[in-house]
VEXMILO-27141 format. One record per residue (C-alpha): x, y, z. Coordinates in pm, whole numbers, plus 50000, padded with zeros to 5 digits. Layout:
BEGIN
       X       Y       Z
       X       Y       Z
...
***
This chain:
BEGIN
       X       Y       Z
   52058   87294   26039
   51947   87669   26099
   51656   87628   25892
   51448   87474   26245
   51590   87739   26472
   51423   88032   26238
   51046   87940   26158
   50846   88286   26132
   50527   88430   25974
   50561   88586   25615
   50381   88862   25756
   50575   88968   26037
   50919   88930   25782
   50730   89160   25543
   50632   89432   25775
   50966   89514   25793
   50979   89592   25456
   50664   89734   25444
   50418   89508   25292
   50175   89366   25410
   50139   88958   25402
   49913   88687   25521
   49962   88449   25807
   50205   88205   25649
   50476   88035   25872
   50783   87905   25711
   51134   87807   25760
   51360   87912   25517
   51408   88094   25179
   51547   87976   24821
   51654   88089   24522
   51648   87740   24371
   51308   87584   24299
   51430   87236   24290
   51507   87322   24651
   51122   87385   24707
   50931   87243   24960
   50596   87342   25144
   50825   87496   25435
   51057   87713   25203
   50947   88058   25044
   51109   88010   24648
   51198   88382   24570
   51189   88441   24184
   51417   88717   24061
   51577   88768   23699
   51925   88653   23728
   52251   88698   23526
   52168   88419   23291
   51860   88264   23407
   51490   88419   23541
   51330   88280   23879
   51035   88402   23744
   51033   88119   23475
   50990   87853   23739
   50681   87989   23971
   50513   87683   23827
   50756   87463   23923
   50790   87552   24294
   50384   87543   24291
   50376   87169   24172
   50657   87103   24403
   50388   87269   24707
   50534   87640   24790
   50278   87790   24967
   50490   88150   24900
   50672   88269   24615
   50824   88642   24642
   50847   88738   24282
   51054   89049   24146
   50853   89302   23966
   50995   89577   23736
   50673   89795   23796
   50652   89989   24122
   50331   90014   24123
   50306   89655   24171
   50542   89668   24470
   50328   89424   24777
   50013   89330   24529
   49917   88919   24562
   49778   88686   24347
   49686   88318   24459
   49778   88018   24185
   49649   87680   24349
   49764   87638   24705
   50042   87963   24648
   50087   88311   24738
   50215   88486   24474
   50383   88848   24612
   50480   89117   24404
   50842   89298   24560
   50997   89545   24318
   51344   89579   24334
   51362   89266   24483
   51716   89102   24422
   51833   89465   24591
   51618   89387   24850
   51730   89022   24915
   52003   89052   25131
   51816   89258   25426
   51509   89037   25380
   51756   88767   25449
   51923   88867   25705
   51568   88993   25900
   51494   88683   25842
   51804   88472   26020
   51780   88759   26307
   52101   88942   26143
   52344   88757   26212
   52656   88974   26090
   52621   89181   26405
   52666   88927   26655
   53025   88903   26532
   53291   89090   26401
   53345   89098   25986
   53603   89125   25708
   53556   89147   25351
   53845   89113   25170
   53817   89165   24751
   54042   89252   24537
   54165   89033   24166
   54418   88817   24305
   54484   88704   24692
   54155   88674   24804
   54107   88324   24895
   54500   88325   25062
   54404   88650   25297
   54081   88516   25417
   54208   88173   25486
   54555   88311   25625
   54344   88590   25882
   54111   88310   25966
   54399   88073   26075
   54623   88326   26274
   54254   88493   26436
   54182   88070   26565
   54554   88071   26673
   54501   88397   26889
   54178   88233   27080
   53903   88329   26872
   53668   88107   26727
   53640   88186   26363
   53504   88052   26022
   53532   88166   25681
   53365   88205   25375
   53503   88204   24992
   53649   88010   24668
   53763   87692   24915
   53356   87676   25090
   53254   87778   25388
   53373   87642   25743
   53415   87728   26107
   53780   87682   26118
   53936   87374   26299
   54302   87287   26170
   54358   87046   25983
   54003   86911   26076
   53817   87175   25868
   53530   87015   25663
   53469   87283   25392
   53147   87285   25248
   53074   87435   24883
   52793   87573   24707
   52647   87425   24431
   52709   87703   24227
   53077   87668   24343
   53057   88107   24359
   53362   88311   24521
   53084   88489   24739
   52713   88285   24803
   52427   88423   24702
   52207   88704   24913
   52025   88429   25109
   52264   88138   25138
   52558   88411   25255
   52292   88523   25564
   52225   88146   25684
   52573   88025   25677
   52678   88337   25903
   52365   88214   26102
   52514   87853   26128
   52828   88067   26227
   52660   88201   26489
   52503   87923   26633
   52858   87723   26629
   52967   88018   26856
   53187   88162   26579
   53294   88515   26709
   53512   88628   26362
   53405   88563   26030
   53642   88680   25693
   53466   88615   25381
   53568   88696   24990
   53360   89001   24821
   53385   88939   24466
   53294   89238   24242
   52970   89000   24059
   52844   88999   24450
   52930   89313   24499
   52756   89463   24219
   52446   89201   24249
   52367   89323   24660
   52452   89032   24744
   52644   89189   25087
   52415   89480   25083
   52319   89408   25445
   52583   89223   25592
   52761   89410   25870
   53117   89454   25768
   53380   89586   26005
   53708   89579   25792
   53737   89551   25418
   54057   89470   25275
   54158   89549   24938
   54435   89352   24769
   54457   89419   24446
   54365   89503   24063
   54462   89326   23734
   54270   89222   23484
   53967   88982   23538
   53584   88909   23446
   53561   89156   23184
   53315   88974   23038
   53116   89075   23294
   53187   89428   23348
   53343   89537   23021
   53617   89802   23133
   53869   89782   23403
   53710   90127   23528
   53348   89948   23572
   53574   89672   23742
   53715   89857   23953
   53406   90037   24034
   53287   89737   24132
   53525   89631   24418
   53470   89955   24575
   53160   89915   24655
   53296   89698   24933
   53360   90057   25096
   52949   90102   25127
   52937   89797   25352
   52741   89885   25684
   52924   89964   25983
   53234   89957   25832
   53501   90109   26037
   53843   90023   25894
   53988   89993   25494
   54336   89802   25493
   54506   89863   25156
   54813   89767   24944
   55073   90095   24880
   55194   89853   24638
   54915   89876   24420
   54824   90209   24255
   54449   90142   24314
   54461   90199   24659
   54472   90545   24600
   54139   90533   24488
   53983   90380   24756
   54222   90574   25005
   53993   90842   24846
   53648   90728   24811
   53686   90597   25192
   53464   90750   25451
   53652   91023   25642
   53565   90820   26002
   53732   90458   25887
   54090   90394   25991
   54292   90341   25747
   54641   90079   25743
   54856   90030   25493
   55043   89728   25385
   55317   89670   25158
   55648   89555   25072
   55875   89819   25139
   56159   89825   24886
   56265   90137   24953
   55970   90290   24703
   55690   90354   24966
   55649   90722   24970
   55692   90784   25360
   55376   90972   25336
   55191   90610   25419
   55351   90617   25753
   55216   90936   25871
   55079   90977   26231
   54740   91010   26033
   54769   90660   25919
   54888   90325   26039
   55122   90094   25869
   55233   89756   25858
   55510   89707   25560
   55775   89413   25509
   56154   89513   25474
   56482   89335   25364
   56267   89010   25244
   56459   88698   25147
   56346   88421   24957
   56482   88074   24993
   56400   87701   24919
   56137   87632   25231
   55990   88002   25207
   56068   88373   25301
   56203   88592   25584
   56111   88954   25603
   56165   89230   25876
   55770   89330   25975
   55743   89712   26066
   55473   89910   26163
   55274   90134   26341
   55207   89924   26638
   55635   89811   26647
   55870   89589   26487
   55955   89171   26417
   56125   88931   26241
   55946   88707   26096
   55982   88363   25908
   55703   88210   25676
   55687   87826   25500
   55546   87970   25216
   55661   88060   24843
   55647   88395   24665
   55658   88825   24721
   55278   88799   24692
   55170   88590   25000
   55407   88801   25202
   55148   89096   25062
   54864   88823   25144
   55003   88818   25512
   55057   89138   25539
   54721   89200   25480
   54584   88977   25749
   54852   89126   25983
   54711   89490   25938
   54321   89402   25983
   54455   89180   26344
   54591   89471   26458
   54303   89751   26317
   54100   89487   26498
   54302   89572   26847
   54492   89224   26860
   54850   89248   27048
   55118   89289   26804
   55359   89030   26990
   55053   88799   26985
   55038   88851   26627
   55428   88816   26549
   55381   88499   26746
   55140   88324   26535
   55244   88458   26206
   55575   88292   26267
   55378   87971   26313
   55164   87998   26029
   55081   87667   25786
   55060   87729   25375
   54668   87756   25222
   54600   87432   25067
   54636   87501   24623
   54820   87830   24715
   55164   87842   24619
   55159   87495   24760
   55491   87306   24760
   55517   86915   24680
   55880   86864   24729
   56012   86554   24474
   56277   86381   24594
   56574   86332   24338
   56365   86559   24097
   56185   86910   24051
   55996   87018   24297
   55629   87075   24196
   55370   87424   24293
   55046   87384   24293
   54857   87741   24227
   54533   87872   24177
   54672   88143   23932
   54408   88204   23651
   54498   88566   23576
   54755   88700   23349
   54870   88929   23679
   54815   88585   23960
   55044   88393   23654
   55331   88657   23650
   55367   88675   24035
   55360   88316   24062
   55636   88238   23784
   55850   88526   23944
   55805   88398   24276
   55929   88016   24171
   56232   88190   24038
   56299   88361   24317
   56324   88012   24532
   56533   87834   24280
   56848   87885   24096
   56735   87609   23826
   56455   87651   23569
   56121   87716   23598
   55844   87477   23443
   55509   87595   23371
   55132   87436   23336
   54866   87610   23227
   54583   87636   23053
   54237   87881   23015
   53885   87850   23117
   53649   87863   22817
   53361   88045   22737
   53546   88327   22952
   53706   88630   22871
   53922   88466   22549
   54104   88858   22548
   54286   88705   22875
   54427   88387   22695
   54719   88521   22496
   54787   88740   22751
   54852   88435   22962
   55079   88368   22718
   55255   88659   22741
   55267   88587   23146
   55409   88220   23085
   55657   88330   22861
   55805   88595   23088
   55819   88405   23425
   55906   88028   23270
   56199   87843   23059
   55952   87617   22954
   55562   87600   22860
   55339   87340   22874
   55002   87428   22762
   54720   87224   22900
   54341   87207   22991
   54187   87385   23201
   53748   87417   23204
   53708   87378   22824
   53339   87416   22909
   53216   87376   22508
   53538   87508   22363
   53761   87318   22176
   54113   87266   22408
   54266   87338   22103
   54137   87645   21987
   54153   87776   22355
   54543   87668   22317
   54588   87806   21994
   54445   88167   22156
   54701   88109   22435
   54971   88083   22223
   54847   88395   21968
   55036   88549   22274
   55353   88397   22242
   55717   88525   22058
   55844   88140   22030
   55501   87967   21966
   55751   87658   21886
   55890   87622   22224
   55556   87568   22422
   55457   87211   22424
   55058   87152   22391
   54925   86793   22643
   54561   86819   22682
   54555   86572   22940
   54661   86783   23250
   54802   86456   23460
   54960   86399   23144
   55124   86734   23125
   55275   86739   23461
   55425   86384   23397
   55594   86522   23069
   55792   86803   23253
   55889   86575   23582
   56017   86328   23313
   56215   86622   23152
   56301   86844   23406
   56584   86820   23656
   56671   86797   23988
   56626   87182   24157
   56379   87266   23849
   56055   87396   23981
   55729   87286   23808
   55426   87547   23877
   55147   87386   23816
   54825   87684   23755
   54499   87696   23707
   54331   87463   23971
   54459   87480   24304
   54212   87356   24587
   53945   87287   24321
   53866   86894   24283
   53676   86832   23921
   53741   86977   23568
   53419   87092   23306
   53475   86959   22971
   53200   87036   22731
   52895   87003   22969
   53066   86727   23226
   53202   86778   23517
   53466   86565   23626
   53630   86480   23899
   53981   86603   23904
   54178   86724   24261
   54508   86829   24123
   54636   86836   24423
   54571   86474   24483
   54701   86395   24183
   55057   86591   24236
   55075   86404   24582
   55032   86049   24412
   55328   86195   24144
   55531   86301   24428
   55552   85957   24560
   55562   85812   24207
   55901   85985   24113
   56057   86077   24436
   56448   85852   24471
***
């Protein structure tokens, strides 16, 4: 634990910052005050749905002997109060504030290694993981952060470890100790996932960044940010990361323009695409660097694809499904090489590269369909998928889904739509009903459909997958979306335990002949 390596005085933390504290040694900081102990500062800011500020009296009775409280009055900005045995200090503009007071606080750990933030709607969680594995296979120690947990990387070994929040990005404090843990394990490259709520919450706001990679932008979370301008706002303020010195970004989505624009004059930029012929030639300028993906090929145990770029020219051969995760790869490719790695080094281990576990994940049935496993949760992630599947079979294509609830419900029929397109047949299941009915969250799925009779409702999601390997036929593919890596299901306020994957590899035994 890092906590033992970083005991300091309150006072000397908050000189930085310009206040001045008493004499107080402790070992950590928390946003959680059932965390609270007499060794841990509880900081109390107002939150998204709940206010820290509401439990100061529980982290007193459970002995914090400081709270750092957010204040909306400047004025107030440093002033004390004592309540029993507790310091009570005043910091306005404190959740801003959080992420350098963190990261003064575990000795900035960011800069003792080198960075990448990679955000964008779709792809996030496949880039990081994908740049982390091919970055260990080069020599370098490395450990990531995102939707799977947080790990130093180690194979087939890795021990990911989640947050109990279960966020894309941690929050401001926890994000500066586990790159502290990082550092201590020797880690010299750390990718993490930037999601546009951390983003616009500071939760990065010190952490040194030396690439950012954008992948993407479909609809998502607009229930949190209202428009797709304000979301797309949002991911862009990856590009006020400190020290950043590179962008890599996807000619393949329109949005890169934007960034391409908003970018700092001084950061490299690389491009990455899949180059059908439609790249405007423009992207490989002597101004810019490239790294696109011509004459891809999609077959039944993944895709081939001529790699081309600034820094020369490969074939290369990956086990994995869909046009996406070649983008997803090329994306890692371009920040290895921004980041000075040797581009036969590179070619090397991308041709030796192993699929990211609930990522267009294969479970080949013997004497039956095969089955996909996906993450896909967005009307955009759901398209690509379906299209992908087709592309790697010449029978039909099955699809599982469902929609969170008490999320954006404006997504669900447009889900729909996105089923409807990519499969032959529909099965609509569960997904985190959280306290929606599964019926009514069904019913707005299928608002979305032309043929609302051809889609087949199983709430049960086991259930569902059995009912299309019973009815499906041999060469069929059956994506299963929605879960992916993720191990439980929320119905009404319970959370389950539910690793789809697990369950797909029990089925694949089940009804293999």
């Amino acid at each position: 634990m890092v906590v033992s390596a970083f005991i300091q005085s309150i006072r000397a933390l908050l000189a930085k910052f310009g206040v001045d504290a008493p004499d107080i040694r402790i070992e950590g900081l928390t946003l959680d005050s059932r965390e609270v102990n007499t060794r841990l500062a509880f900081i109390a800011i107002k939150g998204h749905e709940l206010d820290g500020r509401d439990f100061i009296p529980q982290a007193i009775s459970l002995g914090a002997r400081v709270i750092l409280a957010q204040t909306d009055d400047s004025a107030s900005h440093g002033q004390m109060e004592m309540r029993d045995h507790s310091v009570i200090i005043s910091l306005y503009d404190l959740p801003q504030m959080l992420s350098g007071l963190a990261a003064a606080f575990y000795d900035y750990p960011a800069q003792k290694m080198t960075t990448v933030a990679v955000t964008g709607t779709n792809g996030k969680t496949s880039t990081v993981q994908l740049l982390t594995q091919l970055k260990d296979t080069l020599g370098t120690r490395s450990a990531s952060i995102g939707t799977l947990g947080s790990s130093v990387f180690e194979g087939d070994n890795t021990q990911w470890k989640t947050t109990p929040a279960a966020n894309t990005t941690p929050d401001a404090i926890r994000m500066q100790y586990l790159l502290a843990e990082f550092v201590q394990s020797e880690v010299q490259h750390t990718a993490f996932e930037a999601s546009s709520h951390a983003l616009v919450q500071g939760r990065l706001g010190t952490v040194k960044t030396d690439v950012a990679v954008f992948t993407n932008l479909t609809r998502d979370h607009l229930d949190y940010h209202g428009t797709m301008e304000e979301y797309g706002r949002a991911k862009r303020l990856l590009l006020n990361q400190p020290g950043l010195k590179a962008v890599v970004l996807n000619a393949n989505d329109a949005e890169s323009e934007k960034w391409n624009g908003y970018a700092a004059a001084h950061m490299q930029r690389v491009w990455t695409g899949i180059d059908d012929g439609s790249l405007s030639d423009t992207y490989k300028t002597s101004q810019h660097r490239h790294c696109f993906a011509t004459n891809a090929t999609y077959h039944a145990s993944g895709c081939s694809f001529e790699l081309t770029s600034s820094w020369g020219s490969a074939a290369v051969t990956l086990p994995l499904f869909g046009k996406f995760n070649i983008s997803n790869v090329l994306s890692a490719v371009g920040t290895l090489l921004a980041e000075g790695e040797r581009f036969d080094e590179v070619v090397k281990a991308v041709n030796a590269i192993t699929p990211v576990p609930g990522r267009m994940e294969v479970f080949p049935v013997s004497g039956n369909a095969s089955i996909v496993v996906d993450y896909a949760h967005t009307p955009d992630a759901l398209e690509k998928v379906l299209l992908s599947a087709k592309f790697h079979t010449e029978g039909k294509v099955w699809c599982v889904f469902g929609c969170g609830g008490d999320r954006d419900k404006g997504k669900r029929p447009l889900m729909g739509q996105a089923a409807e397109a990519g499969a032959d047949n529909i099965v609509i299941t569960t997904d985190n009903s959280r306290s929606e009915a599964p019926e009514a969250i069904a019913n707005d799925i299928k608002a979305g459909l032309k043929h609302q009779e051809k889609a087949v409702s199983i709430a049960d999601r086991e259930a569902a997958i059995r009912y299309c390997l019973d009815n499906a036929d041999n060469g069929d593919i059956i994506v299963v979306a929605g879960k992916g890596h993720e191990d439980y299901q929320i119905i009404g306020n319970k959370k389950t335990n539910y690793n789809e994957r697990a369950v797909v590899a029990r089925l694949q035994q089940e009804y293999s002949k």
